[in-house]
N, C-alpha and C positions, 0 to 999 in steps of 0.2 A: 518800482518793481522791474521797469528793464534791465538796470543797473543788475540786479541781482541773477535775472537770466541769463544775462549775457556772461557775468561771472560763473554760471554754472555752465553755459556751453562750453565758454571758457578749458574749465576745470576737465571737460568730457572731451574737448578735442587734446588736452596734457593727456589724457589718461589716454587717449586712441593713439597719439605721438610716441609716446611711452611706449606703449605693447606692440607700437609696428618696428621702433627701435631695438626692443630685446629679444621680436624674432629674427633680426637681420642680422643681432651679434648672434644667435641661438643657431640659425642658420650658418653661420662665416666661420665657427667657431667648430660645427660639425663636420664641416667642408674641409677644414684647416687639419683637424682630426683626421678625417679619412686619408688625406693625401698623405702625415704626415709618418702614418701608420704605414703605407706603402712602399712611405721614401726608407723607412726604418727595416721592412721586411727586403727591399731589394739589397740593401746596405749590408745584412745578415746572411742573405743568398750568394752575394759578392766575397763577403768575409770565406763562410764555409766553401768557397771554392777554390779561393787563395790559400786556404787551413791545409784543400784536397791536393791541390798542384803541389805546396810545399812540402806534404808527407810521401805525393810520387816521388821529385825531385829527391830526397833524405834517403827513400827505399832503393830506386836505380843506383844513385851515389854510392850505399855502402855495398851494394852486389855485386858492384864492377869489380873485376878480377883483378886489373892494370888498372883502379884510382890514383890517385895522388895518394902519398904519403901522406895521414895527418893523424894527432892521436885525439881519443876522444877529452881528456883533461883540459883542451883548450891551448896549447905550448906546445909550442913545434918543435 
C-alpha cells in the first residue's frame, strides 16, 4: 500500500508542477502581450508622425513661390 500512496502523491505533486508551470507561461505570455502591444501602439504613433512631418514637408514644398523646378510625372 505505500507503494501505491506514494504513486498517488506522486501523481498530485505532476499535477501541482503542472498547473504552477502553465500559470508562469499564462502569466509570461500575458506580460509578453502587454508589452508587446505597447511596443506596436508606439510604433504606430512614430509611423503617424513621420505620415504628419511628411504631408507638412510636401504642403510647404509645393507653396513655395521660388521651389525648385520639378514636374509632377516623376522626369525632369
Amino acid at each position: 500500500m505505500a507503494t501505491s500512496t506514494h504513486a498517488a502523491n506522486g501523481r498530485a505533486g505532476a499535477t501541482s508542477q503542472t498547473e504552477r508551470a502553465e500559470a508562469i507561461v499564462e502569466d509570461t505570455a500575458e506580460r509578453m502581450g502587454r508589452g508587446l502591444s505597447r511596443m506596436v501602439t508606439r510604433a504606430r504613433e512614430e509611423a503617424e508622425d513621420i505620415w504628419a512631418e511628411a504631408q507638412d514637408v510636401r504642403q510647404r514644398w509645393d507653396a513655395a513661390p521660388s521651389g525648385p523646378q520639378r514636374s509632377r510625372s516623376g522626369s525632369s
